[in-house]
N, C-alpha and C positions, 0 to 999 in steps of 0.2 A: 465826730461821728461816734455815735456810744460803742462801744465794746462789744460782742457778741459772748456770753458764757461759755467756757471750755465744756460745760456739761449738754449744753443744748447743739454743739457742735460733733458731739461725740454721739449723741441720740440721731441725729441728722446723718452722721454716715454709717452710722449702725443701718439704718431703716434702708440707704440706697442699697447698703450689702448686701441686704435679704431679698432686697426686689431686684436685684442685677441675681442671685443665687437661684432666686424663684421663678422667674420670666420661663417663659418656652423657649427651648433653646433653639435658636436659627440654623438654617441649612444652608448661611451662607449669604453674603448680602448681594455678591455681584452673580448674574445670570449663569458665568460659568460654575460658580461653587455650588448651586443648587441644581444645577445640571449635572455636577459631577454626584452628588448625595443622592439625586434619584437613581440614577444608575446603579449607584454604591447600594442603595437597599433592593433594586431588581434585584440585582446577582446575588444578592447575601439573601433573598425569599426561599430560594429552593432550601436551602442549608435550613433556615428558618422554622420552614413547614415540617423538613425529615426529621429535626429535634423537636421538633411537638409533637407532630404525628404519632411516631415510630420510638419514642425515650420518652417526652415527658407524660403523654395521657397515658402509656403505658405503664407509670409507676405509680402515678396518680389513681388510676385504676385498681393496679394490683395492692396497690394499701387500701382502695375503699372494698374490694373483694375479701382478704382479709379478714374484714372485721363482721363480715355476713355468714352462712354457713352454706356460700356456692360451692356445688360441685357438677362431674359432668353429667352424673345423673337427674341429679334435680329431682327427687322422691318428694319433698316436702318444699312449701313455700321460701320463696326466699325471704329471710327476716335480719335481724341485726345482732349481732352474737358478741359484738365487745370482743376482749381480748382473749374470748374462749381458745380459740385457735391457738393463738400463740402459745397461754400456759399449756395446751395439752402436749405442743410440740416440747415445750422445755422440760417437761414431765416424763419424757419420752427416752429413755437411755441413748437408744439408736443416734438423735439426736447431737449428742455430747461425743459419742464413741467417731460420728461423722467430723465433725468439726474438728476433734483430733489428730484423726486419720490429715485432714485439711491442713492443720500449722502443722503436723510434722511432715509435710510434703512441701510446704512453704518453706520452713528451714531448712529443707536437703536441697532444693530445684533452686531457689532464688538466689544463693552465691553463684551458680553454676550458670545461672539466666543474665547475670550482670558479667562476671569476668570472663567467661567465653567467649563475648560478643566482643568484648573490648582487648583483648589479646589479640582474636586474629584481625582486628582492625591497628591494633601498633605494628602486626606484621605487614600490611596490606599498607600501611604510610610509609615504608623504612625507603628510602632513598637506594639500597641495595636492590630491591628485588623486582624483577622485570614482569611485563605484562600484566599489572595492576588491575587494568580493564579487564582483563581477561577472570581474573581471578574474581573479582569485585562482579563479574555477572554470573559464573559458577556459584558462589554465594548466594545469591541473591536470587537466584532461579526457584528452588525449590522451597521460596516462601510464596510465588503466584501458584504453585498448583494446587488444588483441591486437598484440605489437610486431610479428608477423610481416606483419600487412594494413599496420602503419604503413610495415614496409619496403616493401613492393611498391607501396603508393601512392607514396612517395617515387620508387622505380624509374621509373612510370610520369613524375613530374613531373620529371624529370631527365633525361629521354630524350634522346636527340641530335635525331631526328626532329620528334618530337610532344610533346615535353616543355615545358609553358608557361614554363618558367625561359629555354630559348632559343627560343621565341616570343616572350617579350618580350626579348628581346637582339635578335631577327631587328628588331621594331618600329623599338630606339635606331639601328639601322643596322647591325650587326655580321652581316655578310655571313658568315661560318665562326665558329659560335657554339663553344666548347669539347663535348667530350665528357665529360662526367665523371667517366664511372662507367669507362672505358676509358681514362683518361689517367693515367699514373703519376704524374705531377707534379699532377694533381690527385685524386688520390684519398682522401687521407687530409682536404682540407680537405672534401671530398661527403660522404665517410662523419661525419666530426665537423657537419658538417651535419643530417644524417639523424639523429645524435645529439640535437641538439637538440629535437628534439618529444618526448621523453621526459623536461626539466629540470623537470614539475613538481613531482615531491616533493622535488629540491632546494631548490624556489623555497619551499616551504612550509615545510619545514626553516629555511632561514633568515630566512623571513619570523615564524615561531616564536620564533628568539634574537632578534632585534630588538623582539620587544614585550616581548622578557623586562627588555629593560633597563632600568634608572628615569630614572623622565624627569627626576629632582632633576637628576643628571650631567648631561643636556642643558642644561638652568635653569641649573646653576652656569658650564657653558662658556659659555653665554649672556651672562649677566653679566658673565665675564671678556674679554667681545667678541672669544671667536673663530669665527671665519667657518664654512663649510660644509665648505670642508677638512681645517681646524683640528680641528672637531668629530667628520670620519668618522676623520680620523687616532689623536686623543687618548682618542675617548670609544668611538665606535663600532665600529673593528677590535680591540681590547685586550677588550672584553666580550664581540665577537663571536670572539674567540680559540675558547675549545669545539667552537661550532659548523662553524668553520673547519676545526679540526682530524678534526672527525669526518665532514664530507666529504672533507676529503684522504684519508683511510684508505679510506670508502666508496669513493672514485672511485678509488684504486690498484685495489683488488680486482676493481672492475666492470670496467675496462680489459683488466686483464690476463687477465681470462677473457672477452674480445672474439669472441666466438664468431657467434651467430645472423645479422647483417647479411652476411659476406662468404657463412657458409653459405647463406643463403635465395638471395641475388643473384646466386653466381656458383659454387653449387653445390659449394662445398672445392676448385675447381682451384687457387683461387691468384690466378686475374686480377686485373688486369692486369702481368701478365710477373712472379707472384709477389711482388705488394707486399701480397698479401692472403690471404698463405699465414701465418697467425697461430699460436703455439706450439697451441692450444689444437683449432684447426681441422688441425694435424697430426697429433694424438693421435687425433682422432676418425676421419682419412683413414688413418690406419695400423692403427687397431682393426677399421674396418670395410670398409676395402678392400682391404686389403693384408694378405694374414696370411701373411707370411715369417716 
């Protein structure tokens, strides 16, 4: 029997790769796998619909808007304007002065948005401390209530007046208690304040990856007598790496779309003297107030 060519062998399984890579891929060959896959796409439809719906035509949209010269008024036809829009915005100082305002509220909030969460979550794992549950749903309560009552109670307890935070500073003795919500130099540590009553699903996030980890790794750092620092350094930030990183990401995005707090408080002017005039609070004062 003749030989067959290593090169005509090698064209031969090429061509099935591509047709086995190309084919329609199956739902399954036995009755039950394709039973299981239709089901699997019912339930995953709704999810389906509200990411196209409600995210993706809406970005899709808002980039063909864009590039037209809609507004709410609508004086003139609608036409196509190219990147008119955008140079006028980057033209625009406001612009640059907001996005400022934006990273350096990024760099003050987001150490404070990652390591708070995860602190009172190594307290909330410690083998010492009782009622866990307890504690772990006090946390976690005051991220379902409505942020908008969260901010205005805040408001009120922050008051320069009447506000119990300088109520009790009026008590320690401090005759001219700060302002806070009106001091530039303090505004950003009030508002990353005000942030805080919303870290409980950070807290549970990472109260989450720390019971994921095995306790052998502790047992073994144990044995090799290293201390409590030893252990959070060696054993417990390198396993908590994931879930570390996947708040860093969460908390860049939540940041920089910093919106609802200076909106509700200080109504999108900007107060105080434009350290709370945020990129995101400019888009929405230029959509909806301003239609130049």
């Amino acid at each position: 029997m003749a030989a067959i060519p290593l090169r005509q062998l090698d064209q031969a399984g090429a061509r099935g790769r591509a047709r086995r890579f190309f084919r329609r891929p199956s739902l399954g060959r036995s009755a039950l796998a394709r039973n299981e896959a239709k089901w699997g796409l019912i339930f995953l439809a709704p999810w389906l619909f509200g990411l196209f719906a409600f995210t993706l035509l809406p970005m899709v949209a808002s980039l063909i808007f864009s590039l037209t010269n809609l507004s709410l008024e609508q004086a003139q036809p609608l036409r196509f304007v190219g990147l008119d829009n955008f140079a006028r915005m980057f033209a625009d100082h406001t612009t640059w002065d907001s996005l400022g305002v934006t990273l350096r509220f990024v760099a003050f909030n987001l150490p404070i948005a990652i390591i708070i969460p995860f602190v009172v979550a190594l307290v909330l794992n410690s083998k010492y401390l009782r009622g866990v549950a307890i504690f772990r749903t006090l946390f976690f309560l005051p991220y379902v209530i409505p942020f908008v009552s969260g901010v205005l109670a805040w408001q009120g307890m922050l008051n320069l007046e009447t506000g119990w935070l300088n109520e009790f500073l009026r008590l320690l003795g401090v005759q001219n208690p700060p302002n806070w919500l009106q001091d530039q130099t303090l505004i950003y540590p009030s508002l990353a304040f005000i942030g805080l009553w919303g870290i409980g699903a950070g807290v549970i996030v990472n109260l989450a990856g720390l019971k994921g980890i095995p306790t052998e790794l502790y047992d073994a750092a144990r044995i090799d007598g290293a201390g409590w620092w030893a252990t959070l350094r060696n054993v417990t930030l390198p396993m908590m790496s994931p879930v570390i990183f996947y708040s860093l990401i969460l908390g860049i995005v939540d940041v920089l779309q910093y919106f609802l707090v200076p909106l509700v408080r200080y109504n999108g002017t900007g107060e105080p003297g434009g350290s709370t005039l945020f990129f995101n609070l400019l888009l929405c004062t230029q959509a909806f107030n301003f239609q130049s």
